[in-house]
N, C-alpha and C positions, 0 to 999 in steps of 0.2 A: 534583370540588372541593367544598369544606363553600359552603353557601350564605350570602348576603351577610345574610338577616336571619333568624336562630337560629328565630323565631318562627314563619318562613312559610316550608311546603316546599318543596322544590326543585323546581322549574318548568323542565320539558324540554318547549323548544316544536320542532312539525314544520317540516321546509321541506320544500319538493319539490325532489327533482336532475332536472335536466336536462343535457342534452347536445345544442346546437345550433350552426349557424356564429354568428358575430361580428353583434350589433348593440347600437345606444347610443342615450342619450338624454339632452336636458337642453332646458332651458326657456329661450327668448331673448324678450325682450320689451322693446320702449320704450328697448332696450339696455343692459338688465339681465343678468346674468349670475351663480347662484348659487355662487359660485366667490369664493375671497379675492383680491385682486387685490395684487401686490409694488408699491409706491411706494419708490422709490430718491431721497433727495434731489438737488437740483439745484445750479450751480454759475455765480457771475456772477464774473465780471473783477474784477479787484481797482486801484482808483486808485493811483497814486504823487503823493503830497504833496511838494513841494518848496520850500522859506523864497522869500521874498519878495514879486513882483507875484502870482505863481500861490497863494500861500498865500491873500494879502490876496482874489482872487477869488473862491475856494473858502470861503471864511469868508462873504463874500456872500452866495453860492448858499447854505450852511448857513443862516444868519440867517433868511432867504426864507422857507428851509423847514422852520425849526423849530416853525413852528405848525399843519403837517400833523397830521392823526389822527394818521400812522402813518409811520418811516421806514424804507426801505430799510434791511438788515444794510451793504451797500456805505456808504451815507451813513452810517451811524453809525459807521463804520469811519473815515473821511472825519474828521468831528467827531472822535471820540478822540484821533487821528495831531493834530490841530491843536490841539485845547486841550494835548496833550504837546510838541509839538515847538514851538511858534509864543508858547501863551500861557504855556507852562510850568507849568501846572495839572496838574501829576501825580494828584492826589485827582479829580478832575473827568473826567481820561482813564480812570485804573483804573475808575471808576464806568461809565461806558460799555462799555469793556473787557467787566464784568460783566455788564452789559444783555443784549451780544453773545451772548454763550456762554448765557448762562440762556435766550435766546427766537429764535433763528436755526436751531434743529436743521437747516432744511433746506438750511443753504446752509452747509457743512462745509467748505469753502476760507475765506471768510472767518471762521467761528469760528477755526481754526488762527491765521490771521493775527491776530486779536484778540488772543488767547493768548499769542502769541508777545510782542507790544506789552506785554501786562500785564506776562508776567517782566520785560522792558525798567523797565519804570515802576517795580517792586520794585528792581532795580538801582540805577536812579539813587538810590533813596529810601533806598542803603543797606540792604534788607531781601533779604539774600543767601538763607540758607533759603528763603521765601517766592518769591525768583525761582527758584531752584535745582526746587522742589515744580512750580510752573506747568511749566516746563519739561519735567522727567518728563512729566507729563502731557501733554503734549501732543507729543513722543515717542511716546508708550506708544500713544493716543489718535488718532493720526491720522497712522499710519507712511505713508500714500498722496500725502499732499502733500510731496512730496519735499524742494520749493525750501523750503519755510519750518522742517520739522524737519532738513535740513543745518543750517541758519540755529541754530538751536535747538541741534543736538549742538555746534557753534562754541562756542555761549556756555558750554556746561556743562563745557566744557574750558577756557574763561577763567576758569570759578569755580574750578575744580582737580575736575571731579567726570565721571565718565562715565557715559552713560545703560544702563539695562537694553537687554538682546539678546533676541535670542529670539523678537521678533516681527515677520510680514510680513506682508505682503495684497500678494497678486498676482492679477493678470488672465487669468482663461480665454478662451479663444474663445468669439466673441459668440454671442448664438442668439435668433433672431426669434421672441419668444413672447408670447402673449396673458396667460397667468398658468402658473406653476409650481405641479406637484403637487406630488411629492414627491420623495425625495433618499433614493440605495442606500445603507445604512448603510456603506459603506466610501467615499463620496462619487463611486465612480464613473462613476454611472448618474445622469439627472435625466428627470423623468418630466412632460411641457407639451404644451400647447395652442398650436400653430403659430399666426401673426398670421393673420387670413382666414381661420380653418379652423375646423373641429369637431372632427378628427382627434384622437387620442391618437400621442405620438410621444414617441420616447426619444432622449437628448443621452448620448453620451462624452465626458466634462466635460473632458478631458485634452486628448483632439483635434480637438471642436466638432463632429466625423461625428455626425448625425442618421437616425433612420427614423423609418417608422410602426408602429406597434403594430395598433393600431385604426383601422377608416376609421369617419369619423364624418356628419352630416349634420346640420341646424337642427331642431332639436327632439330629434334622439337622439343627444347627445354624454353620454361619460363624464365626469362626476367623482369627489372620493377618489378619486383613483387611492393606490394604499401597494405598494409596493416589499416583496418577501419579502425576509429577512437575507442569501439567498446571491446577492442579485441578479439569480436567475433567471426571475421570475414577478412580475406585477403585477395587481393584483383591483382591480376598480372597482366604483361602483354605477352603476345605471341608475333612476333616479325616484326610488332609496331603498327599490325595489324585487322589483329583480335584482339579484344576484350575477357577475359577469363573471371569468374567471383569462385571464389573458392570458401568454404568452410574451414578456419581456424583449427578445426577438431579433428580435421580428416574425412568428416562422415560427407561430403560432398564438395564435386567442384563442373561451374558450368561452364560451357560458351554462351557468354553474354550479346555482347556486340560486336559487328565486324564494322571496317572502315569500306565504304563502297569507293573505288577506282585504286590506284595502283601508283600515282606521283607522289608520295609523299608516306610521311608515317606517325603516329602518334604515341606519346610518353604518358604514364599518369603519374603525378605531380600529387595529388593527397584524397582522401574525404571532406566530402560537408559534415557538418556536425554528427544531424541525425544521419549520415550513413545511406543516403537516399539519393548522392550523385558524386561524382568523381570528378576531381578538378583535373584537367590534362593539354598537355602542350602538343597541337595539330601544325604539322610541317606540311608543305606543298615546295615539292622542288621546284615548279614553277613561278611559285611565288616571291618578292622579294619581303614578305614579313612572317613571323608567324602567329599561328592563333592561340591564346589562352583562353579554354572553353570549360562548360560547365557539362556533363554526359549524364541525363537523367536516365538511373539503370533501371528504371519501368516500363515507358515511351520507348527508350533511344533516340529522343531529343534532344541537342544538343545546342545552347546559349552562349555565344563567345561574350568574353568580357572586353578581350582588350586582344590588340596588337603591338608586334613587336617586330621593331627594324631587324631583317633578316642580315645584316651586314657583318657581323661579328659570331664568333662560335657563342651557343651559349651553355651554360652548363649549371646542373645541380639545383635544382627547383625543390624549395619548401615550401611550402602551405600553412599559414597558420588555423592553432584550434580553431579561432571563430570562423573562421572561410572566408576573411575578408582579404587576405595577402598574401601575398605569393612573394619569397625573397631567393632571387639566383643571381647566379654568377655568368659575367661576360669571360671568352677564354682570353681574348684578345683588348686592348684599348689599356692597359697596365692592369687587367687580370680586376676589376672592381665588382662589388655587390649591390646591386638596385631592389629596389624594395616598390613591387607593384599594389597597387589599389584597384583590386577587382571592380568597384563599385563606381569611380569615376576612371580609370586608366591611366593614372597618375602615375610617375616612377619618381623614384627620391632616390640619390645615393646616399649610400649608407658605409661603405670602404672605397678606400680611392682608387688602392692599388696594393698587390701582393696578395691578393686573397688564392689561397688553393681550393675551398671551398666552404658550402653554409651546410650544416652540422645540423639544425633546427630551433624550432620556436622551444621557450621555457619558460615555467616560471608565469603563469596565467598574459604567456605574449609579450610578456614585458620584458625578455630577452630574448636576443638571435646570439649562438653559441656560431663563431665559424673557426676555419682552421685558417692561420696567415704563415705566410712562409717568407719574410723580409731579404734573411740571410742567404736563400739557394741552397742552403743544405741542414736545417731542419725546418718542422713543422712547427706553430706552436700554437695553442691553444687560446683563443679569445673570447671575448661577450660584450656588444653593445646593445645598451639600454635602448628601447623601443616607447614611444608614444605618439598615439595620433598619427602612426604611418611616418615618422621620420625619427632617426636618433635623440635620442634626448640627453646624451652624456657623452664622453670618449670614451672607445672601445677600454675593456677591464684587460690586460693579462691573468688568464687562469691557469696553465702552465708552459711554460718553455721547453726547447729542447724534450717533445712530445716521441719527435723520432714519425717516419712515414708512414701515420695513420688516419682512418678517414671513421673515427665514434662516431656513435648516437646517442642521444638527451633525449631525458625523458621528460614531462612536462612537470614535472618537480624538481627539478634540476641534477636530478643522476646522471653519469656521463658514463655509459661502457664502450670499453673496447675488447679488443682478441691479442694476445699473441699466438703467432706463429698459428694462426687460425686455427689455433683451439681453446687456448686454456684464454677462459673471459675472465676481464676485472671489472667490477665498478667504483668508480670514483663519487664518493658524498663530500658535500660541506662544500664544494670546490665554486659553487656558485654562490653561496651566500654568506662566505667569508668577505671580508673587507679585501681588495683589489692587491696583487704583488707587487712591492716594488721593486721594478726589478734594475739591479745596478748596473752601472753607467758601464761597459764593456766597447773594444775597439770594435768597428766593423768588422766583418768576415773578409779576411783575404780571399786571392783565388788558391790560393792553396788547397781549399775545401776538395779543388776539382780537381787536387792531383793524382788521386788515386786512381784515374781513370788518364793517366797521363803517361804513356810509354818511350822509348828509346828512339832516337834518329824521327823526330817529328810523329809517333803513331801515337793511336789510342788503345785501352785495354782494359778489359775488369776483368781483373785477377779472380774473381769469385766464379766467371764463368768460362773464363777459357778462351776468352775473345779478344781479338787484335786485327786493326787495319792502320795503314797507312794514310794519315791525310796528304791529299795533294798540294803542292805549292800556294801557298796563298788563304790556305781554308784552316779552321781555328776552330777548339774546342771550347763552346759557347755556355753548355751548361749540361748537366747531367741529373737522372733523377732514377731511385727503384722504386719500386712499388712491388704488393703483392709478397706473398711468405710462401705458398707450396709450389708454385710455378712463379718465380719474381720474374718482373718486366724491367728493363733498364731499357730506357727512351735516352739518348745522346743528339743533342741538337748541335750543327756545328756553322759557322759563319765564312763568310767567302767574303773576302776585302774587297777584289775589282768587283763584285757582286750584291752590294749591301741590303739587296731586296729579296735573295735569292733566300731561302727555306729548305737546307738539308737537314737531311734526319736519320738515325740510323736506329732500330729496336730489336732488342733481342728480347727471345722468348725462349724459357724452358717445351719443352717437348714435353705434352703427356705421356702418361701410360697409355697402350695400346695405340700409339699415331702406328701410319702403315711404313714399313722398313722393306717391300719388295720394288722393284724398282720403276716397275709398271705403274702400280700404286702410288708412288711420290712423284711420277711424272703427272697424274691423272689429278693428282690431290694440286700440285704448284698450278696446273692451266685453272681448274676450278678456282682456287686462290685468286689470280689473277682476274677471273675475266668476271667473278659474282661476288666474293668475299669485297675484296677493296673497294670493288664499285658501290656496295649496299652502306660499306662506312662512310665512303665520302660523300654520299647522299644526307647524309645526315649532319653533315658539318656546313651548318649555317653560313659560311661566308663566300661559300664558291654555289657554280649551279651549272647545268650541262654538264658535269661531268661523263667523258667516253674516253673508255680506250679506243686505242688507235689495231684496228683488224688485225691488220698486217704486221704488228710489232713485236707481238710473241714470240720468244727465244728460248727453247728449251735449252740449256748448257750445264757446266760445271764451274766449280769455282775451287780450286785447289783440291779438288777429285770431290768434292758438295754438287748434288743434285742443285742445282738454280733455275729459275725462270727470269727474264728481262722483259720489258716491257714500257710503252708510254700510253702518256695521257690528256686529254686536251679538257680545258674547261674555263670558267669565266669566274672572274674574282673582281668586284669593284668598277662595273663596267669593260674591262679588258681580258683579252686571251692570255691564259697562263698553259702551261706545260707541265709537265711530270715526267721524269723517269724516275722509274722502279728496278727492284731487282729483289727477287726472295732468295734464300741461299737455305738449304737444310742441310743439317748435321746431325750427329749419331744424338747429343744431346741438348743442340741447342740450335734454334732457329733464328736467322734475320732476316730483316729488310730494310733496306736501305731505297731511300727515297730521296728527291729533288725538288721543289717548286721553285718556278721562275717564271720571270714574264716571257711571253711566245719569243719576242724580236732579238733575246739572248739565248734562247735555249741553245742553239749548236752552238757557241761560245764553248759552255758547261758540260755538254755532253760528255769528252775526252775525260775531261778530269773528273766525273763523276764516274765515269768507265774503269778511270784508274785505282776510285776508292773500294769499286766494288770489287775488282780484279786481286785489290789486296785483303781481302775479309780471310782470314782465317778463325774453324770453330773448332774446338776438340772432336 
């Protein structure tokens, strides 16, 4: 294939083939896992409001606690039903109504029922279009809440109107897993990480029958796992290192190929058609680009297509069926999706900004499914049309307020996903219905972020037991979970005399069996520090030289918490940046807290980053 940059010749790098039994590998630490983790929203009971002594009580209760930071999706649900029904403030209910659905992504039974209320409140207001539009929507939007769209088809029948078909979401058999790899493009095969396990294991999504693939162990589990097109083989990597092919069925898995030298690492990004090479993205920490290459698993030849400006994080590589395209995402430059052309090295943009990530090719290529996140605090589900290697339409809404999940599309346009990583849905019809429209709503306050907004200037999620103090000057920037059996909550915060500066604070659940002697969580934080962090931030495309500094290791406590402190030197953008770290372990809950800045401020920052970590308390 012609190379990605006309200027620079084509680059055919060696690998060496092997042939050996099955082994894996992957890196667990502090209870960390490099692996994306599926977060399925959650779902609370819903009140029923009834006229009289019970309304007059619940008015009360609201009053009480209308001067909280932050309320409940349920209480404000509460509040809407009573300024509608009680004080008959229809403008005051719909206004809540909208609060609902704009900042509730994660609780999807009560946005329905908001929704439902709004058409109601367009009704009474005489504004029949406008209830008839809610309505569809919420139909179309959330065919899984059964009781409240009956409710909803009822009324569209009393307007004289009947809602669109053609779409379902139904429940698979449940299946016990840590995170989801990947997904057969015919949707029949799914490719996870058993609960307790290292193991690679394969799901028949139909009839919930599980095996193993690979037996795995703590430190050598597989990840990317990617699914061949015929369903019969699946390649993993091991470190970023190895090459892995494994048999779909169980009955074999080999080492394939290894990467010869040790700067860099390698992803696999998809199959060619016939299943005869693997498309994969080749990193050299050295280098400022990376390579999109072709790894022929006969030879171990391997044909770069194209490069890529190593300046920016990059993330989430798909491949289309024909092998011509490769569509991923930038982490950084407002978060956009570029759509590569293997064949000349062509990039097209395809989203500008807000993208969390590409979902996949559908629909014989003629869709990319991605996930956008506009608002900061839900996901929502998209599709732009594809021809000739650039969009051909504007992106479709397929559905809103999705809640923090990361599906896969099948090339017929089935869409599954997990809750609470086990019980699987798939979504039909959802692509080849006519497009949402979805109505005109106020932007998301910050209020979204107040749940994670504490007393006398701190932060806290109340879901994990976690509380620090921000220092003088430093602001809560934006917040995000991920993951259902172990959830990750990432807190990003901003420093005003600092505007360049990059803190970050993550909390992680603790697995089962982490070491609880003290020896052991001393031995486990230096390891953490001095091979774990390093091996990630190797892999983040916009910095390079990444080293801890020898001498900076701090073994301590932090409100009687085992911690490790620590710095970091490295280059971002032609310039010296810095890092201080600090990991803090708790009975059930792990952080760390981090700093990037440019070198000529770092001891500015120091102090006040000393003081954030000084105040971390875990359960």
């Amino acid at each position: 294939m012609k190379n990605a940059t006309p200027s620079q010749p084509e680059q055919n790098h060696k690998w060496t083939q092997i042939d050996t039994n099955s082994r894996r590998l992957s890196s667990t630490c502090l209870g960390f896992h490099s692996c994306e983790f599926v977060f399925i929203r959650g779902s609370t009971g819903l009140f029923r409001l009834v006229r009289g002594l019970a309304a007059l009580l619940i008015a009360s209760a609201l009053s009480f606690n209308a001067s909280a930071a932050s309320e409940s999706p349920s209480l404000l649900l509460q509040k809407g039903i009573y300024a509608e029904e009680v004080e008959r403030n229809l403008e005051s209910a719909i206004k809540i109504y909208e609060q609902i659905a704009a900042e509730s992504a994660a609780n999807r039974t009560v946005v329905a029922q908001a929704q439902y209320r709004l058409a109601v409140c367009y009704q009474k207001q005489g504004k029949k279009e406008q209830a008839i539009a809610a309505l569809n929507e919420l139909v179309q939007q959330y065919p899984s809440d059964a009781d409240t769209t009956k409710k909803a088809r009822h009324m569209l029948a009393d307007l004289g109107q009947t809602p669109s078909e053609g779409v379902a979401i139904r429940r698979l058999p449940s299946v016990a897993a840590n995170w989801f790899m990947d997904l057969s493009a015919d949707g029949r095969l799914l490719a996870y990480q058993p609960e307790k396990s290292f193991d690679l294991f394969v799901c028949e999504t139909a009839t919930g029958k599980t095996w193993p693939v690979a037996k795995g162990e703590r430190g050598m589990e597989p990840w990317q796992a990617t699914i061949s097109p015929d369903g019969t083989q699946i390649a993993y990597t091991i470190n970023g290192l190895v090459l892995w092919i494994a048999k779909t069925d169980g009955t074999e898995s080999r080492k394939t190929l290894t990467r010869e030298g040790k700067t860099g690492s390698f992803q696999t990004i998809g199959w060619s058609p016939d299943a005869t090479r693997l498309v994969c993205m080749s990193v050299d920490t050295k280098s400022t680009s990376v390579s999109v290459l072709s790894l022929n698993l006969s030879t171990g030849e391997s044909q770069e297509h194209a490069r890529i400006a190593n300046t920016q994080r990059l993330r989430v590589f798909c491949l289309s069926a024909d092998g011509n395209y490769v569509a991923f995402r930038r982490n950084e430059d407002g978060r956009k999706i570029f759509l590569l052309d293997l064949r000349s090295g062509r990039e097209e943009v395809l989203i500008e900004k807000d993208a969390v990530g590409v979902v996949g090719w559908t629909l014989g290529d003629s869709k990319i499914v991605f996930v956008n996140n506009r608002s900061g605090a839900s996901h929502d589900l998209w599709a732009v049309a594809i021809k000739d290697g650039k969009s051909s339409a504007e992106p479709e809404l397929i559905m809103s307020n999705l809640g923090f999940v990361e599906p896969f599309v099948t090339r017929d346009g089935r869409i599954y996903y997990a809750e609470k990583s086990r019980d699987l849905w798939v979504m039909e019809g959802f692509l080849t219905r006519k497009a949402v429209q979805k109505l005109a709503r106020p932007s998301p306050s910050p209020a979204a972020l107040d749940e994670f907004r504490g007393p006398n200037h701190s932060i806290v999620d109340r879901n994990l037991g976690f509380s620090a103090t921000l220092p003088t000057g430093w602001e809560l920037k934006s917040a995000n979970r991920r993951g259902s059996q172990r959830p990750i909550t990432t807190i990003d915060l901003s420093v005003a005399e600092f505007p360049d500066a990059l803190p970050r604070l993550s909390l992680h659940i603790r697995p089962d069996g982490a070491p609880t002697a003290p020896a052991e969580v001393a031995a486990m934080l230096r390891n953490f520090a001095e091979t774990v962090v390093i091996a990630d931030r190797q892999k983040e495309n916009d910095l390079t030289d990444y080293k801890n500094r020898p001498t900076s290791y701090a073994l301590r406590t932090v409100a009687g918490r085992a911690a490790i402190s620590w710095a970091a030197d490295f280059k971002r953008g032609g310039k010296t940046w810095t890092e201080y770290l600090a990991a803090i372990y708790g009975d059930k809950l792990a952080t760390v807290a981090r700093v990037q800045v440019p070198a000529e401020k770092a001891d500015d920052l120091r102090t006040a980053f000393e003081s954030l970590v000084e105040s971390v308390r875990l359960p």
